[in-house]
C-alpha positions in Angstrom: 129.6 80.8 79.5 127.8 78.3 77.4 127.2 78.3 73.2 124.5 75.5 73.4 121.9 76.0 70.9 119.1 74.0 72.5 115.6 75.4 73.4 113.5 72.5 74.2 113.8 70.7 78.2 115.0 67.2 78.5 112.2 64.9 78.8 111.3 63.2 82.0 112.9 63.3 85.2 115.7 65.7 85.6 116.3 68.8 84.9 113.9 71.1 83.3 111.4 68.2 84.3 107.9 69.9 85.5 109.0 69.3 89.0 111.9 71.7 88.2 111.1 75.2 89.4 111.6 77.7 86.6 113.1 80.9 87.3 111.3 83.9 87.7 111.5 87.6 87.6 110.7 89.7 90.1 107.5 91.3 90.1 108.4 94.6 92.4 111.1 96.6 91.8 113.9 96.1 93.4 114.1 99.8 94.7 110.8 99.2 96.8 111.2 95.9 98.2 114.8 97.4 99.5 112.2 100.0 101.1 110.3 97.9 102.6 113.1 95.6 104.0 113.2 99.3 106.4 109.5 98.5 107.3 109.6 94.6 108.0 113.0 95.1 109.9 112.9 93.4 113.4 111.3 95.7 116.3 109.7 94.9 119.4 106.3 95.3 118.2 107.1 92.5 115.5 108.8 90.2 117.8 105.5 90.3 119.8 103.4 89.3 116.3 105.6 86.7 115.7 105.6 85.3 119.7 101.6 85.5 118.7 101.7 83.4 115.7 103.3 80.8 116.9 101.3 80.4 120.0 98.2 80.3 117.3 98.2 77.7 115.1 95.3 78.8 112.9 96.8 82.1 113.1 100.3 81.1 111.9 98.6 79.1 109.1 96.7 82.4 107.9 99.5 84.3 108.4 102.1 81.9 106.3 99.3 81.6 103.9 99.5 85.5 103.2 102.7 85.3 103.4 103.3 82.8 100.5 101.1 84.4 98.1 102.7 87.6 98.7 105.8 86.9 98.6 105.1 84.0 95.6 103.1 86.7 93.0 106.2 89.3 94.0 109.5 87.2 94.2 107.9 83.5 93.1 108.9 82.7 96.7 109.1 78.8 97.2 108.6 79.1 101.0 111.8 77.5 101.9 111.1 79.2 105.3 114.7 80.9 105.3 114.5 83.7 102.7 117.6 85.1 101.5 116.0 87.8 99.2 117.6 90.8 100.9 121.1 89.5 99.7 120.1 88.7 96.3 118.5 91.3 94.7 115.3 90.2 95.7 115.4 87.5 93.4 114.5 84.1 94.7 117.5 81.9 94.5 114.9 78.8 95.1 113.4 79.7 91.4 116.3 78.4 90.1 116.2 74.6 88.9 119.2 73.8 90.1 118.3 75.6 93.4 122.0 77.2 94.0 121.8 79.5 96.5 125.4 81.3 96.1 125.6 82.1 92.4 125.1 80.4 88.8 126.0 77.7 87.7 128.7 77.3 84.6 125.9 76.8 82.2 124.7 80.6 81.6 124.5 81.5 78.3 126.2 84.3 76.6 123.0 85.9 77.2 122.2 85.3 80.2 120.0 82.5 79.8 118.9 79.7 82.4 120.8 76.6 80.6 117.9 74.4 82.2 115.5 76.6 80.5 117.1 78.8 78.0 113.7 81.0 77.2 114.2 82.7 80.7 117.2 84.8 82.2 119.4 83.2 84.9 117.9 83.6 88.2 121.6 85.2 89.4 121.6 87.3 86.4 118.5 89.2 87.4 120.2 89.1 91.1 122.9 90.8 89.9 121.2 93.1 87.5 118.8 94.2 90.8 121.6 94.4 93.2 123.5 96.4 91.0 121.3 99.4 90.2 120.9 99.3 94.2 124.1 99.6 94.8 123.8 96.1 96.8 126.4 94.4 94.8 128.8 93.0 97.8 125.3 91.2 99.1 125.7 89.0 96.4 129.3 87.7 98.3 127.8 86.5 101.3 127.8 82.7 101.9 124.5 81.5 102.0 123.9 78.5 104.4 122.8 75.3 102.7 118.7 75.0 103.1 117.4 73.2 106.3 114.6 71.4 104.5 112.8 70.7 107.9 111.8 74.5 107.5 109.8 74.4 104.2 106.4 75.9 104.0 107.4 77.9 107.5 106.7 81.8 107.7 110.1 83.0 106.9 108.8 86.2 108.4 107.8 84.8 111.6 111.1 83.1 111.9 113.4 86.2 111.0 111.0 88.7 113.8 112.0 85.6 116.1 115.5 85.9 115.5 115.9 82.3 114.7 117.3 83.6 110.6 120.8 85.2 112.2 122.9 82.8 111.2 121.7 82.1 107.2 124.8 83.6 105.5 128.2 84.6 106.3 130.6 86.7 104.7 132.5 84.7 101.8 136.2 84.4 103.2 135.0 82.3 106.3 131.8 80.0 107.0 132.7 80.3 110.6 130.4 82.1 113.4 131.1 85.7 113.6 131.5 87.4 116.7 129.0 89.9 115.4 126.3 88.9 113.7 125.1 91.9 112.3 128.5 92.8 110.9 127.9 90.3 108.0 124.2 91.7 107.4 123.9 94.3 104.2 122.8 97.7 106.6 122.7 95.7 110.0 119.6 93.8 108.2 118.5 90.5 108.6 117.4 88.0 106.2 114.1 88.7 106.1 114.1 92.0 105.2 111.0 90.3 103.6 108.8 91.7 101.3 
């Protein structure tokens, strides 16, 4: 844990720059969009919505356009276009400056803070605050998957009801393909248990 004193952002690039995402707090609770993961889940009728979309692309644009407001006033989404909320509390690792996707960095403060931007909470402290009053704590273990950047802007949605998301984490002891890819997935869920 850090002791640094500093409030203020380092000027310019870098950093805590305004290009810098800075982290956000989950709108919803954390109890509902767990609820909802249940409703979004994969099913045939949402396969077919996402075999529509793509064949549309006016309608996929809509559709990724709801999507990315919803998702951004909720979770301050970043549309990386391979969520990874369901196994982080909901809480968008792509908020974080840094953008780590498989826990903080060694520059939390004592209280929690972001040491890019020490007036907000660590992005992986409010994961784990969220997981843990779900009882979701052992999510937070997967390995996530490094970001395919090719993907940004893309329905994450779509792309999860498509089945193309199976492979975005692992569990931690091995990186490898699993034999069963549900087996790694918090309640046979996949990563888009979107909300």
């Amino acid at each position: 844990m850090s002791t640094r004193t500093a409030s203020a952002s380092p000027p310019g690039p870098g950093p805590g720059s305004p290009a810098e995402p800075r982290p956000v707090r989950p709108r919803l609770p954390g109890w509902l969009a767990y609820r909802l993961q249940r409703v979004l889940a994969p099913n045939s009728a949402y396969r077919r919505l996402a075999g529509l979309l793509t064949r549309s692309s006016t309608a996929y644009r809509a559709f990724t356009a709801t999507e990315r407001a919803a998702k951004g006033g909720a979770f301050g989404c970043r549309m990386c276009g391979q969520c990874t909320l369901p196994v982080t509390g909901y809480a968008c690792p792509e908020t974080c400056p840094k953008k780590l996707r498989n826990g903080p960095c060694g520059g939390v403060g004592a209280d929690g803070s972001c040491e890019v931007f020490p007036d907000t909470q660590c992005v992986w402290v409010v994961a784990y605050e969220r997981a843990q009053r779900e009882g979701r704590v052992t999510d937070l273990l997967l390995f996530q998957r490094p970001v395919d950047h090719r993907r940004a802007g893309r329905s994450a949605w779509v792309s999860y009801w498509s089945g193309d998301d199976a492979d975005l984490w692992a569990p931690a002891d091995r990186t490898g393909t699993d034999p069963d890819p549900d087996a790694a997935r918090p309640g046979g869920a996949g990563p888009g248990g979107r909300a």
